[in-house]
MARGU-875235 format. One line per 8 residues: their letters; for each residue x, y, z of N, C-alpha, C. Coordinates in Angstrom, 1 decimal, always signed. Each point is the difference from the previous one (the first is absolute). Layout:
N
A> X Y Z X Y Z X Y Z ~ ... .
This chain:
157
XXXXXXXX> +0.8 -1.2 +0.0 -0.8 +1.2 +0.0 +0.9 +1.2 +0.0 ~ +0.0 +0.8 -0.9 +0.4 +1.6 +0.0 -0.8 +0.7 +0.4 ~ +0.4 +1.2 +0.7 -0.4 +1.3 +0.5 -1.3 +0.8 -1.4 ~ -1.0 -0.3 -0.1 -0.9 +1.0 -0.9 -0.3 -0.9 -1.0 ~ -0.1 -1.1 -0.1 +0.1 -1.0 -1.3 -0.3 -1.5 +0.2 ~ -1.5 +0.2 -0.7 -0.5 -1.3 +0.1 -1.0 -0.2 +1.0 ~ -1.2 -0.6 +0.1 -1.2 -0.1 +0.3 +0.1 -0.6 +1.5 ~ +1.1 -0.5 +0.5 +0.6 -0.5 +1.0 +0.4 +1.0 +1.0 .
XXXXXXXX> +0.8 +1.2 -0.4 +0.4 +0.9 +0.7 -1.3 +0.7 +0.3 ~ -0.4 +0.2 -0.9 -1.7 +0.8 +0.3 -1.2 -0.1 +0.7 ~ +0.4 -1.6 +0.5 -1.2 -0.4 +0.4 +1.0 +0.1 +1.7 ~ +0.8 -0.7 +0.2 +0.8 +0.3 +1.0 -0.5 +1.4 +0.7 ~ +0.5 +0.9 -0.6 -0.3 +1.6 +0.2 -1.1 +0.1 +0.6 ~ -1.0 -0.4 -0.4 -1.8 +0.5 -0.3 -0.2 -0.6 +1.6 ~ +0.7 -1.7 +0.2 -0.3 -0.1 +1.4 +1.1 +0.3 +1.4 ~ +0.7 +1.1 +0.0 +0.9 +0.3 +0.3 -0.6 +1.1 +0.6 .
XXXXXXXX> -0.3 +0.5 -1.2 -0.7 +1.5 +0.1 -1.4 +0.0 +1.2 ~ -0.4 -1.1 -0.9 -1.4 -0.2 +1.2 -0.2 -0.3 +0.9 ~ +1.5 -0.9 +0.7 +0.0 -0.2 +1.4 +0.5 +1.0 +0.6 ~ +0.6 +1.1 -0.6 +0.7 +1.0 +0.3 -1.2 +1.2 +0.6 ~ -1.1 +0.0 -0.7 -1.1 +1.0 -0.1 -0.6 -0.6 +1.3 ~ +0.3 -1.4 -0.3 -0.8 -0.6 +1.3 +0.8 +0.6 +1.8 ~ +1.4 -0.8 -0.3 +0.1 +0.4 +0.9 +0.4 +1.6 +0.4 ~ +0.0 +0.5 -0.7 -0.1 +1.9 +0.4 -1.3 +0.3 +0.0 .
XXXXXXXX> -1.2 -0.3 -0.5 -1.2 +0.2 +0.9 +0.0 -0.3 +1.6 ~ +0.4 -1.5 +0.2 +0.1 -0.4 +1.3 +1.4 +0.6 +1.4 ~ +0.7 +1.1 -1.2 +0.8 +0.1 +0.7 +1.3 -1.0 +0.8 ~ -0.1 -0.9 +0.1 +0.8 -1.0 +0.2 +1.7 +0.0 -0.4 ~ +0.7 -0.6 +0.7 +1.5 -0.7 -0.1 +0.1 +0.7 -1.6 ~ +0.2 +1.8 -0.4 +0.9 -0.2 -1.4 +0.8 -0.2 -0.2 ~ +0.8 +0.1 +0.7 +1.9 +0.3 -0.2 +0.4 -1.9 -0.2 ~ -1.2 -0.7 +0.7 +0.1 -1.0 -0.4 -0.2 -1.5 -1.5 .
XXXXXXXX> -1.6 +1.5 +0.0 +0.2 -0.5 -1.8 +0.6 +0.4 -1.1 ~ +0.3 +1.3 +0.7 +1.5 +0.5 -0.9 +0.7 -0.8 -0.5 ~ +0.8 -0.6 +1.6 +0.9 -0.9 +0.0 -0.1 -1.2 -1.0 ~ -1.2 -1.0 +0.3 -0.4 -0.8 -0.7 -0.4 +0.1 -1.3 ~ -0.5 +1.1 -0.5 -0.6 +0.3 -1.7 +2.1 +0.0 -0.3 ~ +0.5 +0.7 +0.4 +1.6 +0.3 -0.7 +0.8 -1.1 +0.3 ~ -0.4 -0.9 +0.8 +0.6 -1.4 -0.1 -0.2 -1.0 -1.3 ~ -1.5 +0.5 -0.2 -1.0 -0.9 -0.3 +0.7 +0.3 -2.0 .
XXXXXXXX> -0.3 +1.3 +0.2 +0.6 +0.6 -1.7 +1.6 -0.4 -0.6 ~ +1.0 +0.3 +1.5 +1.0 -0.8 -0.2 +0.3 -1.0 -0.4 ~ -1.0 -1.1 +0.7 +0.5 -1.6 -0.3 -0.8 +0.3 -1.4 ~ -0.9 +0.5 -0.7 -0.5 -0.6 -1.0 +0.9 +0.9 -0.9 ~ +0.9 +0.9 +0.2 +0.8 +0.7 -1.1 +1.7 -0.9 +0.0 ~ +0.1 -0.2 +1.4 +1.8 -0.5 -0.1 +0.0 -1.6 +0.6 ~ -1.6 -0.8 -0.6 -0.2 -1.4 +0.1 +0.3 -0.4 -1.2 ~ +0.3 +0.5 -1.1 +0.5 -0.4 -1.2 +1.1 -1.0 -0.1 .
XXXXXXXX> +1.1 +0.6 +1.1 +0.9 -0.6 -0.3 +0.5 -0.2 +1.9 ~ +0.3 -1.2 +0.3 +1.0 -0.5 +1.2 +1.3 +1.7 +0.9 ~ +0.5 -0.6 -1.3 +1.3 +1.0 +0.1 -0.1 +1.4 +0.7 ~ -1.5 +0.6 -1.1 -0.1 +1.2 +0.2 -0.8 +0.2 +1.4 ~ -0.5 -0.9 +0.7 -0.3 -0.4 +1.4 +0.8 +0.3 +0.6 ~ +0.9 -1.0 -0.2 +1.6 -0.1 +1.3 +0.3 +1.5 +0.0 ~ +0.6 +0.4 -1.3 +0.7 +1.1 +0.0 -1.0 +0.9 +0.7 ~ -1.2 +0.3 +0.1 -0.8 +1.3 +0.0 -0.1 -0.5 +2.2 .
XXXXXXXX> -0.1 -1.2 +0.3 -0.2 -0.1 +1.5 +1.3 +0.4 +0.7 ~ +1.4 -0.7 -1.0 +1.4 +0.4 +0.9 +0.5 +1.6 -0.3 ~ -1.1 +0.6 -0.8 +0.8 +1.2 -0.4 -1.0 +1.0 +1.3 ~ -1.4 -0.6 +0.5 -0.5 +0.9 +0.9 +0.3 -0.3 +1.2 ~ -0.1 -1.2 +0.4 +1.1 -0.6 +1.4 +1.2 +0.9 +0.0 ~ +0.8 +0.2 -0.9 +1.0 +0.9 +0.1 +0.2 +1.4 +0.2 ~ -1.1 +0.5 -0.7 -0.3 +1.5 +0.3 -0.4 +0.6 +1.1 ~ -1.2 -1.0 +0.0 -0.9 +0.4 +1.7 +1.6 -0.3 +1.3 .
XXXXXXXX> +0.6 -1.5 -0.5 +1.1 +0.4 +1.2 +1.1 +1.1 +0.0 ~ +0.2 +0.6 -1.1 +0.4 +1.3 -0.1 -0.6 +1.4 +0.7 ~ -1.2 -0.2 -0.2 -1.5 +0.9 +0.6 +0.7 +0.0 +1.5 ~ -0.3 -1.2 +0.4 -0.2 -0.2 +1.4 +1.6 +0.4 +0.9 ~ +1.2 -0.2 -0.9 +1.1 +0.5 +0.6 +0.0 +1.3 +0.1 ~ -0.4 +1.1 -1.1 -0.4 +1.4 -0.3 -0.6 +0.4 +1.4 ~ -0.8 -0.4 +0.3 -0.6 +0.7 +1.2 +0.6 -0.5 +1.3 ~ +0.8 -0.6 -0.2 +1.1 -0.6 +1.5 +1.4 +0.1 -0.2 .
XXXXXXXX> +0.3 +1.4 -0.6 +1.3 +0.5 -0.4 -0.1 +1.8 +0.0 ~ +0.8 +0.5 +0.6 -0.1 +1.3 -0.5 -0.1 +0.5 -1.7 ~ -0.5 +0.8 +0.0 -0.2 +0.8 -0.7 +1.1 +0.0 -1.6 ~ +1.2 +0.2 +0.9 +1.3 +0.8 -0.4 +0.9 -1.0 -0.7 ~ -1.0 -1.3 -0.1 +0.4 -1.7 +0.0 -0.4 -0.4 -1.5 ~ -0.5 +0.8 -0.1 -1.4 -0.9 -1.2 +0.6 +0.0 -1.6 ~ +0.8 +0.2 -0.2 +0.6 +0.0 -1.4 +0.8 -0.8 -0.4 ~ +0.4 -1.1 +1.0 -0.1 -1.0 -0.6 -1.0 -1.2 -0.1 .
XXXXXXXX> -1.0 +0.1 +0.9 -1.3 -0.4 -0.2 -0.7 +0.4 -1.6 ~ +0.1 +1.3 +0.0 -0.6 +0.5 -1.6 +0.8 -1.0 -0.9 ~ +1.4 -0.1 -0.1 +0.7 -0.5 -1.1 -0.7 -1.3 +0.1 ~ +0.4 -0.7 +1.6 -0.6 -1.6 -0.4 -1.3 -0.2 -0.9 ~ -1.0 +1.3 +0.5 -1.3 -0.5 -0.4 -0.1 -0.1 -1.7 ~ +0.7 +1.2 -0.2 +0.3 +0.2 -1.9 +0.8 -1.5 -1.1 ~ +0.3 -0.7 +1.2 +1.5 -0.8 -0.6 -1.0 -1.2 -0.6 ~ -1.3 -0.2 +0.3 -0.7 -1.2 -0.7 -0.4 +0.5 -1.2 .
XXXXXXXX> -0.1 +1.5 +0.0 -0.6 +0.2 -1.4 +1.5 +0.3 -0.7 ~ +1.0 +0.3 +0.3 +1.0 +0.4 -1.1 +0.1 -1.9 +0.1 ~ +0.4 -0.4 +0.4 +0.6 -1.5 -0.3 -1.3 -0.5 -1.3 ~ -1.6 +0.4 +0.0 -0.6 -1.1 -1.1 +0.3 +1.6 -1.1 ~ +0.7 +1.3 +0.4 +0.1 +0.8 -1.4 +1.4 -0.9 -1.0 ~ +1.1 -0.3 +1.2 +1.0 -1.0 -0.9 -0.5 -1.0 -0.6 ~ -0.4 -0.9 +0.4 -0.7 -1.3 -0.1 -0.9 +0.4 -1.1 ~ -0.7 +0.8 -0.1 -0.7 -0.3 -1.6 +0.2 +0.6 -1.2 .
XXXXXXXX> +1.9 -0.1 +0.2 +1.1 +0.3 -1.5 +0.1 -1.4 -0.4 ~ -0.1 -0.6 +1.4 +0.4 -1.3 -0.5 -1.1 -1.3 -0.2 ~ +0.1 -1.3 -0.3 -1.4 -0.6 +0.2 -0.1 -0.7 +1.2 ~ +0.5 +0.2 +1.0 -0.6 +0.2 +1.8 -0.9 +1.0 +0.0 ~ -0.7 -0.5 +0.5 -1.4 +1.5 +0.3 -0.2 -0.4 +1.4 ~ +1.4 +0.4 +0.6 -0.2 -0.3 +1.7 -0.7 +1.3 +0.5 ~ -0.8 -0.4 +0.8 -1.2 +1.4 +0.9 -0.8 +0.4 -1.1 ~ -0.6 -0.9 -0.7 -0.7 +0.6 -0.9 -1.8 +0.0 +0.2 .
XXXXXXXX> -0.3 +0.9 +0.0 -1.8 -0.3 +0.2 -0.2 +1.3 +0.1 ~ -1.4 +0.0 -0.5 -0.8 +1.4 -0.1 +0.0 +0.7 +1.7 ~ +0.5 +1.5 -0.5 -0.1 +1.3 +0.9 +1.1 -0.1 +0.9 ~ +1.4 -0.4 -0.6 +1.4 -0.5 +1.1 -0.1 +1.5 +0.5 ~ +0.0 +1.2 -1.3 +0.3 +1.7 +0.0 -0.5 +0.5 +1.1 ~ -1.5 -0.4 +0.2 -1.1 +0.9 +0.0 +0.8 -0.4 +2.4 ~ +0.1 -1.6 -0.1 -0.3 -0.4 +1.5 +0.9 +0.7 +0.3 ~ +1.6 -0.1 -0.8 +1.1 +0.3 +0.3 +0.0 +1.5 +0.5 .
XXXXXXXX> -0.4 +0.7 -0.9 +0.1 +1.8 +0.5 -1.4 +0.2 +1.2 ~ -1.2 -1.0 +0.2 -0.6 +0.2 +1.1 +0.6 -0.4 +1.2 ~ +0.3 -1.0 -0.1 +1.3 +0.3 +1.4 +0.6 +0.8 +0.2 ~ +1.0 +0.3 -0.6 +0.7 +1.4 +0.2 -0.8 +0.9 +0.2 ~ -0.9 +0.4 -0.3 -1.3 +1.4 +0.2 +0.5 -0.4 +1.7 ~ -1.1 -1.4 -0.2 +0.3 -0.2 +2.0 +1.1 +0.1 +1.3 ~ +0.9 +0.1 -0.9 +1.4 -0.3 +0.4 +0.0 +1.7 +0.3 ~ -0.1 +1.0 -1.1 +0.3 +1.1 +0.3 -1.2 +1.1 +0.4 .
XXXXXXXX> -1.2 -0.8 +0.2 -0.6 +0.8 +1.1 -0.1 -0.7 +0.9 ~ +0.9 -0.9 +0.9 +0.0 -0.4 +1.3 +1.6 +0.5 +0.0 ~ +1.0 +0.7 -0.6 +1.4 +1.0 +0.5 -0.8 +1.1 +0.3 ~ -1.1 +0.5 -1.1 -0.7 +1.0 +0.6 -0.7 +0.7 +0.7 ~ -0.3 -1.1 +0.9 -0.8 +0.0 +1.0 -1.6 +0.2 +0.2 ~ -0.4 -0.6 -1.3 -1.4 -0.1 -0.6 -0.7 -1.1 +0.3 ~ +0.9 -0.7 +0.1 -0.6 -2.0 +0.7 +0.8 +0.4 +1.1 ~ -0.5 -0.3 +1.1 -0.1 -0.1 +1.3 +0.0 -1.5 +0.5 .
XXXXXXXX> -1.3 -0.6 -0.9 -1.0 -0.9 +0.8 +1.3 -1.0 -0.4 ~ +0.1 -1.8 +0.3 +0.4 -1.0 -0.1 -0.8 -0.8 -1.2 ~ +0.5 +0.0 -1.4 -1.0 -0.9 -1.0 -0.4 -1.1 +0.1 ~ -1.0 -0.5 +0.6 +0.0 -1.2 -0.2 +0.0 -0.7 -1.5 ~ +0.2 -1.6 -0.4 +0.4 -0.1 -0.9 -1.6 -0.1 -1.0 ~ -0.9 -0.3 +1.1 -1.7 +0.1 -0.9 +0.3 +1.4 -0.7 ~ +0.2 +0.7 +0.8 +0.0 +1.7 -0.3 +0.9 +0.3 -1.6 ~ +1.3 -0.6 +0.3 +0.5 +0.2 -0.9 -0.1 -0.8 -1.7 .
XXXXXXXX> -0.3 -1.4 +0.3 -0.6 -0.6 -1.5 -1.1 +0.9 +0.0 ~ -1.2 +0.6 +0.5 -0.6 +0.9 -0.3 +0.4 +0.8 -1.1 ~ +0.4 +0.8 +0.8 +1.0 +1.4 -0.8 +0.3 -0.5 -1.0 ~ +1.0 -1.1 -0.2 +1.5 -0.8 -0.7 -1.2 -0.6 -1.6 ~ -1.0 -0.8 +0.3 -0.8 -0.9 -0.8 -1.5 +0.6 -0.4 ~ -0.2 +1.2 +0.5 -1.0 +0.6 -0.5 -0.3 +0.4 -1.8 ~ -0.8 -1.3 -0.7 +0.0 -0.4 -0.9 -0.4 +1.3 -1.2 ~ -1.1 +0.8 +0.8 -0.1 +1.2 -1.4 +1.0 +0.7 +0.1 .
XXXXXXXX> +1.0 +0.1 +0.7 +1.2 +0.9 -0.1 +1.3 -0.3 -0.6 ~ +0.3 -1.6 -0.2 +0.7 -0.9 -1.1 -0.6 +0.8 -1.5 ~ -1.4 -0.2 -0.1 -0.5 +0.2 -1.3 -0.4 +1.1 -0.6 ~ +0.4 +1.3 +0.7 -0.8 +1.6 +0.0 +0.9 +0.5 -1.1 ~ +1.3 +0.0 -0.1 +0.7 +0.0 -1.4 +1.1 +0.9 +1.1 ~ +0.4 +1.1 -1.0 +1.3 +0.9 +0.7 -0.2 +0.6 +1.7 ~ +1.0 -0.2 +0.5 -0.2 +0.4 +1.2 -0.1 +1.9 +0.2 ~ +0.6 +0.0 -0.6 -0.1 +1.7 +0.7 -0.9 +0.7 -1.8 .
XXXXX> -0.4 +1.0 +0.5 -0.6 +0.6 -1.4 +0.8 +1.4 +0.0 ~ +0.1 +0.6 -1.3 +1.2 +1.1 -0.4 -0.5 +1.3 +0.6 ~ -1.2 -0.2 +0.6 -0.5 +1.4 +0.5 +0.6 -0.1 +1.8 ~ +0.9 -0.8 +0.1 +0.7 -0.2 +1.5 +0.7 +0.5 +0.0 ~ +0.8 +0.4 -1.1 +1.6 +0.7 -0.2 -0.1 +1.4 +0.2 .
């Protein structure tokens, strides 16, 4: 199943949407169906392939423990945190000169610089709180934000 394509993805959607309507009438657990709809869109976008599994779980296991050292380190610390967190996406930029396509799977860009966002509003002193890791696949796997297209628009500049 691809993202926008095919009678499968659409129907998917339609009851997504509707449990969604459902549970925001009732007010209920969102952050939790969040959670689960961006799980849910995940496995059916990076179920394709094994690989792009492994790689996409050991690359967030990784970051989130990056996350979690960021906020139990000064401040004045964090730059090599930044580099580690960048080094899974420069490693699949080498890797796909060649035919290893190691770290390869849809939105490496997008996860990779949202970490760092977090990385450098928690030097900044904008995150405070402790992320939990629900919190952060939140943020990290929030599926219309893989698919919304460019991240910043030219009227930011």
């Amino acid at each position: 199943m691809n993202y926008f394509e095919g009678n499968e993805f659409f129907l998917l959607l339609f009851v997504v949407l509707l449990i969604g309507f459902v549970v925001n009438f009732f007010e209920k657990r969102k952050d939790y169906y969040i959670l689960a709809l961006s799980l849910l869109f995940a496995g059916a976008i990076y179920g394709k392939s094994r690989a792009m599994i492994v790689y996409l779980l050991v690359f967030i296991v990784y970051q989130y423990f990056l996350v979690f050292l960021a906020q139990r380190i000064e401040t004045k610390r964090l730059k090599p945190l930044v580099f580690l967190s960048i080094l899974p996406l420069v490693i699949n930029k080498v890797f796909a000169l060649t035919s290893l396509h190691l770290l390869a799977f849809i939105g490496i860009s997008y996860m990779s610089f949202k970490t760092i966002q977090i990385m450098l509003e928690i030097s900044d002193g904008l995150i405070k709180e402790k992320i939990s890791i629900k919190d952060y696949l939140q943020f990290l796997l929030f599926s219309l934000r893989l698919v919304q297209g460019r991240l910043i628009e030219a009227g930011d500049f």
